[in-house]
C-alpha positions in Angstrom: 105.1 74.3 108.1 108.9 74.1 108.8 111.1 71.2 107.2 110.8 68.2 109.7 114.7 67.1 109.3 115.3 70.7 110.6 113.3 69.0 114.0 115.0 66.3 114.1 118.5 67.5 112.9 118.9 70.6 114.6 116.1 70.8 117.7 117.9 73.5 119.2 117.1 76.0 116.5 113.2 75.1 117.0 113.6 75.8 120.3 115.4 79.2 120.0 113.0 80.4 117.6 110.0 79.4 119.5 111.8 81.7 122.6 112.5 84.6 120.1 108.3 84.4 119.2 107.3 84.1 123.1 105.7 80.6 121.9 106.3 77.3 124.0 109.6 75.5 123.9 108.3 72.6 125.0 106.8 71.7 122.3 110.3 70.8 120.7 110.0 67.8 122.8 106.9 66.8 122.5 107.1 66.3 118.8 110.6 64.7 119.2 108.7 62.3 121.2 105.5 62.2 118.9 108.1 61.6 116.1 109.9 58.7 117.3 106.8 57.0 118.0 105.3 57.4 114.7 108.4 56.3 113.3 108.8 53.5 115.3 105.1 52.9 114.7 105.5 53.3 110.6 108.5 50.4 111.2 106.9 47.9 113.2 103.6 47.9 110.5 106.4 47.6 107.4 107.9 44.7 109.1 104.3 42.9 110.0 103.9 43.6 106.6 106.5 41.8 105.4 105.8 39.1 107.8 102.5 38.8 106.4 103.3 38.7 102.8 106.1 35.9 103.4 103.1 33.7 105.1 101.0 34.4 102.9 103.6 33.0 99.7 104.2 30.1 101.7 100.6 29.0 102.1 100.3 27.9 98.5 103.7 25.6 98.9 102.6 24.1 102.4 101.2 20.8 102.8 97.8 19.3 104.3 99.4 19.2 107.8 101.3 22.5 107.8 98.7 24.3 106.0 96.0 25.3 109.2 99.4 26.4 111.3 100.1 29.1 108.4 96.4 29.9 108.2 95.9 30.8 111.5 99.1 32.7 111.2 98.2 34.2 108.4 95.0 35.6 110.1 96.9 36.6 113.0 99.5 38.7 111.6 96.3 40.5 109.7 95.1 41.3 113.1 98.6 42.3 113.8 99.0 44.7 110.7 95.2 46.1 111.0 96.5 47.0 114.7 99.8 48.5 114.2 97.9 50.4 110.8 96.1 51.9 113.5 98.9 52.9 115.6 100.7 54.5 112.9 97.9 56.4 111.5 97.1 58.0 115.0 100.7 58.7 116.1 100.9 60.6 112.4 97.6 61.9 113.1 98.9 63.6 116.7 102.3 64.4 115.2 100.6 66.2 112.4 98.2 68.2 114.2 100.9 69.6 116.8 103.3 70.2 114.1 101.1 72.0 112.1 100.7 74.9 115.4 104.8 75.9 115.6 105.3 78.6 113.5 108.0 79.2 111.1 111.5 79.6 112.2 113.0 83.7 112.5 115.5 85.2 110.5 118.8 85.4 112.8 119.0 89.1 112.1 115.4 89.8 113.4 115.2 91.1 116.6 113.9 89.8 119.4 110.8 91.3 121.4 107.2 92.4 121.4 105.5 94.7 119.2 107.8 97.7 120.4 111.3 96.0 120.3 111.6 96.7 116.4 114.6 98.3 114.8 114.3 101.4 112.9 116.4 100.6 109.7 115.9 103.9 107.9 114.3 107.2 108.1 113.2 108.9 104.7 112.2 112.3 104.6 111.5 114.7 107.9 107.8 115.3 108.9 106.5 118.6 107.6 105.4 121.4 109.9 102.3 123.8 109.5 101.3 127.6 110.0 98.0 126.5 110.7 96.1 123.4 112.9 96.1 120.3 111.0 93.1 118.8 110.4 93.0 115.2 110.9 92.2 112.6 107.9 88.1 112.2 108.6 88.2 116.1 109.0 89.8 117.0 105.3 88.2 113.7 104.0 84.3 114.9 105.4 84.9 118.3 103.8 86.0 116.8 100.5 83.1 114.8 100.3 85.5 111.9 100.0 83.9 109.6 102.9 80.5 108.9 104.6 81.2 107.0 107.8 77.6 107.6 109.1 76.2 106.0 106.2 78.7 103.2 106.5 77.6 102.5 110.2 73.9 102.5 109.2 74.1 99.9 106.2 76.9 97.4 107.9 78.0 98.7 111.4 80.8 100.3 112.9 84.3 100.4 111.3 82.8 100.2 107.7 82.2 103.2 105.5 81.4 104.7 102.4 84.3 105.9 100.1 82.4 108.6 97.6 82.9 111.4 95.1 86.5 112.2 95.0 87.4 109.8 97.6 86.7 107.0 95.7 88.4 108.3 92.9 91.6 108.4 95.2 91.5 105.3 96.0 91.0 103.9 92.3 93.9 106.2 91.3 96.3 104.9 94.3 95.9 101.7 93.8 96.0 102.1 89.4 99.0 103.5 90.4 100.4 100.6 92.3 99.1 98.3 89.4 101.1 100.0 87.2 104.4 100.0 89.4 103.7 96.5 89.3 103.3 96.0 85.7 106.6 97.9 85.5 108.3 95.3 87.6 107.4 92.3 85.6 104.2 91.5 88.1 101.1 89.6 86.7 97.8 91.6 87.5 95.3 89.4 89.3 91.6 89.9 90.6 91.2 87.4 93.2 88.7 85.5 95.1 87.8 87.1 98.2 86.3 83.7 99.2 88.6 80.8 99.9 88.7 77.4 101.0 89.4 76.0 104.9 92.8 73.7 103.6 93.8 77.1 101.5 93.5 79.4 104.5 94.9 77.3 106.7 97.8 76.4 104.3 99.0 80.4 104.4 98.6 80.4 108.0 96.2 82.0 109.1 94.1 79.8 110.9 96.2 79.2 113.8 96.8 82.3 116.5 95.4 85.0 114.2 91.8 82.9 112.9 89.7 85.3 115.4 90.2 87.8 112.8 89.0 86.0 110.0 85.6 85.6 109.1 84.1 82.8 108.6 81.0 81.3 106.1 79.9 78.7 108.3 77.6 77.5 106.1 79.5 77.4 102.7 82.6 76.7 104.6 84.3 79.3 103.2 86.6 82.1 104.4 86.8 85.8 103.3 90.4 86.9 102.7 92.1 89.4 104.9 94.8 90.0 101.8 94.6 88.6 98.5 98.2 87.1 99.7 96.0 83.8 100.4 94.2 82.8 97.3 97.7 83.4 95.4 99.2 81.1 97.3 96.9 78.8 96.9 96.5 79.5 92.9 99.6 76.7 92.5 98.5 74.6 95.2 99.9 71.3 93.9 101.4 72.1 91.2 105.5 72.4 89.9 106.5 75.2 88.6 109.5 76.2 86.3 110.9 78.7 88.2 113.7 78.4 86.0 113.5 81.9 84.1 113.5 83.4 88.4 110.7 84.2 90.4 107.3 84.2 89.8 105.5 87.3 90.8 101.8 88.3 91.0 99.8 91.4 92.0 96.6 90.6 93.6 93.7 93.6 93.7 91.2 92.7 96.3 89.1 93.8 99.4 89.8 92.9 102.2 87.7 91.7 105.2 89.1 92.0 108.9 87.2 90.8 111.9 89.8 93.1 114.2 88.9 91.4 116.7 90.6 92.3 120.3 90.7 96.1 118.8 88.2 97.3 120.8 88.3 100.9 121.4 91.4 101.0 118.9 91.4 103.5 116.1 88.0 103.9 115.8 87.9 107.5 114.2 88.2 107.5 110.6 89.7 104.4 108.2 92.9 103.4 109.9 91.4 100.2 111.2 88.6 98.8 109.5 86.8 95.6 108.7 86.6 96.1 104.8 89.4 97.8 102.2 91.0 97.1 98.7 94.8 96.6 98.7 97.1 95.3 95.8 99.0 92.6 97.0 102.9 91.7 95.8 103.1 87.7 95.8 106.2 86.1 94.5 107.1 82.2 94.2 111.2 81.7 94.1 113.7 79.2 95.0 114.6 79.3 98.2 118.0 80.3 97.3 116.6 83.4 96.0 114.4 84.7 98.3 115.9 86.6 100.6 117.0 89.0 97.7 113.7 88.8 96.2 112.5 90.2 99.8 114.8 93.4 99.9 113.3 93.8 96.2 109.7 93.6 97.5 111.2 96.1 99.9 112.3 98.5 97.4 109.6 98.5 95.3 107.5 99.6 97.9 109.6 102.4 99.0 109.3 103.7 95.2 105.9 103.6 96.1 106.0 105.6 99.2 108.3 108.1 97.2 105.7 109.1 95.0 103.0 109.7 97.0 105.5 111.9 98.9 105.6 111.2 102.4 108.0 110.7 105.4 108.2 107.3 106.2 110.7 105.0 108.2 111.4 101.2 107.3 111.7 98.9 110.6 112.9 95.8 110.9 109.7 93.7 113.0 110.4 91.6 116.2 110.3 88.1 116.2 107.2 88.2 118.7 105.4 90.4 116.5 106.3 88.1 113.0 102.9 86.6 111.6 102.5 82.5 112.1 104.3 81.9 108.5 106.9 85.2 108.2 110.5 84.1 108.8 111.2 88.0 108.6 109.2 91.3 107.9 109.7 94.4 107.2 107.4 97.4 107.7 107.5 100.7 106.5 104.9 103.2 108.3 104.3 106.8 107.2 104.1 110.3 109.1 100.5 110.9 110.2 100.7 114.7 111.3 98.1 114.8 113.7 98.9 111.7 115.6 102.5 112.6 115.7 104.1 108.9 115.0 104.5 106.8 112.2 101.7 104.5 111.3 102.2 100.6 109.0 100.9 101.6 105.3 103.5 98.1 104.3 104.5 94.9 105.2 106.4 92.5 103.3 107.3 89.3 104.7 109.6 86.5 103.3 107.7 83.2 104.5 110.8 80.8 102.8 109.4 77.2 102.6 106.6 77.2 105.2 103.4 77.7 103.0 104.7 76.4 100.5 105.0 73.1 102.1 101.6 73.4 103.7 100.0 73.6 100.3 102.6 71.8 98.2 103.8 73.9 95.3 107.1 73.0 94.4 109.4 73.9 91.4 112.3 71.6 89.5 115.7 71.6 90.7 119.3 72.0 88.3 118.7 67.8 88.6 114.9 67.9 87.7 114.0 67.0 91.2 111.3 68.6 92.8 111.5 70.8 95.8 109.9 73.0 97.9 109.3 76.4 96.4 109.6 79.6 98.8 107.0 82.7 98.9 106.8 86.1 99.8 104.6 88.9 100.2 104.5 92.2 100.4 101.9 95.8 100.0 101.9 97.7 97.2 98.9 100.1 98.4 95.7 99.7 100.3 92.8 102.0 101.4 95.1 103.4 104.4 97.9 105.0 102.4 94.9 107.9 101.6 95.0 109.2 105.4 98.8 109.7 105.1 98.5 111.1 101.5 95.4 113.8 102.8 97.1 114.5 106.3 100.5 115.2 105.0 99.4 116.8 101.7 96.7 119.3 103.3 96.6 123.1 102.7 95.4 125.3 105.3 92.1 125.6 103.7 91.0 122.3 104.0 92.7 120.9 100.3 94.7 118.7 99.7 97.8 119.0 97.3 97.5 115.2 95.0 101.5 114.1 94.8 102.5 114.9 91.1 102.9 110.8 90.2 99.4 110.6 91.6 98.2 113.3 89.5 97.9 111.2 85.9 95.6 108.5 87.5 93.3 111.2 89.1 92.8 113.0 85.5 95.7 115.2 85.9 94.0 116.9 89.5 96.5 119.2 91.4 94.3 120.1 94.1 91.2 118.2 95.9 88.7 120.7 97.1 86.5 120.9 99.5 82.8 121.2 98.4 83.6 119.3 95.4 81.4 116.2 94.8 
């Protein structure tokens, strides 16, 4: 959640961020309002309080006569407190539950828009041409043996699949690969729990205008993970950390479950957008102070990533009405897919400054030793996508595919992926 002095202090800024998202203004006031009265409501039950603990110490002292009038007092202010206990817990109650839905403020910088209103920061590399028609990725991928969709469909439904022969060894190649880059970078490998809990979910964010694509154990009441970006940032829920030596960064390999819900009809050939796929995951704890560098950093490293799998990608810049619930800025970098013609997301990395981490209170030690809120961020590193711009762009007129030359150590040193071959 944002910091409540910035509501109170600076109103105006909520207001203008919640017009940059397309989100309700009004809601500005409401909690001003909601604010005031659970403040005024927290005052009145300190002062009663008070009240009641000066009767009370007076009771002993009293005599015979005066002792019933302090009594009855006494009993009254209780009712008083109980009543005003009850006022305060349900204005914070209502304060809380509203506050909790307004996303986190937008970078200045960020422009402002839908989906389509981002700005193209850079352009790396120009897509290649052909002397021959394409195929697309479920075309080279079916005649590598790499994927069984139809198999997929039968065990668990549409949008899942089966990832086989050489096609799984892509995958566990690409994302070794990004493990490695990681390792590189001073990242901590992590495996992480695909199931989480409702107050850890919720803390990252995504329960609140993106929770219909999230699915849901109703009877454990548990949630599987649409990135591994939430259980690490729940893995120092509570906790103060000594940031002191810079950030702290983690690489979380998962799957991934996505309910895609409101995708009907949307990219239903192939493995662009499915309900199950692994990804490694860049999360980073830092000082707030920090993090905006730490983000152009997330950026870079995945643009070193992107580099050697050799394709032509552009970075943009993400529009304030297209930021997730907790990003404060994003940045995207989609890759050349020949046979759509347009770039599709393979990254995102968002820098989410102190909004989960308040939700789920990790903190680190300031220069004074008092804590503070910590700041996180996020960002891909690779994910189960990144193989239909690798096959598309790499293909050969025969139906192989040429594996980029950093790619080639994790795949046992394999130049070429052919078809036939199981």
């Amino acid at each position: 959640m944002i910091d409540p002095r910035t509501l109170r202090e600076d109103p105006e800024a909520v207001r203008a961020s919640q017009r940059a998202r397309g989100e309700d203004e009004g809601v500005v006031d409401k909690l001003l309002g909601l604010d005031t009265r659970r403040r005024s409501a927290i005052a009145n039950a300190d002062t009663l309080r008070a009240e009641q603990k000066s009767v009370s110490r007076q009771v002993p002292k009293a005599s015979a006569e005066e002792r019933p009038a302090l009594l009855a007092h006494a009993k009254d202010l209780a009712a008083q407190v109980k009543a005003a206990e009850i006022e305060q817990n349900a204005a914070s109650e209502e304060f809380d539950q509203l506050f909790r839905t307004v996303p986190n403020l937008v970078h200045p910088d960020s422009p402002v828009g839908g989906e389509d209103d981002f700005t193209v920061l850079k352009t790396v590399g120009a897509p290649g041409s052909f002397d021959f028609t394409p195929r697309d990725h479920l075309e080279l991928l079916e005649g590598l043996s790499a994927v069984d969709m139809e198999r997929g469909a039968k065990v668990s439904g549409s949008r899942f699949y089966f990832l086989t022969g050489v096609g799984a060894q892509l995958q566990l190649a690409l994302l070794n690969m990004a493990i490695a880059k990681a390792l590189a970078n001073g990242f901590t490998p992590m495996i992480t729990p695909s199931l989480v809990r409702p107050e850890i979910m919720a803390g990252t964010g995504f329960l609140g205008a993106h929770s219909s694509e999230v699915y849901r154990m109703r009877d454990d009441d548990l949630y599987l993970v649409g990135t591994s970006e939430v259980p690490l940032a729940g893995f120092h829920a509570d906790e103060i950390l000594d940031l002191g030596e810079g950030p702290r960064r983690y690489a979380g390999w998962s799957s991934c479950f996505r309910r895609e819900a409101g995708s009907y009809g949307k990219d239903t050939r192939g493995i662009i957008r499915v309900h199950q796929f692994d990804k490694i995951e860049m999360f980073v704890y830092a000082k707030p102070a920090e993090a905006e560098a730490e983000h152009e950093r997330l950026l870079a490293w995945e643009e070193e990533m992107l580099a050697a799998i050799e394709v032509p990608y552009r970075v943009i810049d993400t529009a304030t009405g297209d930021l997730g619930t907790s990003a404060y800025r994003k940045y995207d970098c989609e890759a050349w897919v020949p046979t759509q013609q347009t770039y599709r997301e393979l990254t995102s990395t968002s820098n989410c400054t102190t909004f989960q981490a308040r939700r789920l209170s990790v903190r680190y030690r300031d220069d004074n030793g008092k804590p503070q809120i910590a700041a996180t961020l996020n960002g891909t590193l690779a994910t189960t996508r990144w193989i239909v711009a690798i096959v598309e762009n790499h293909q050969q007129a025969d139906g192989s595919v040429r594996v980029p030359e950093q790619l080639r150590p994790f795949l046992g040193g394999a130049e070429v992926l052919s078809p036939g071959k199981r």
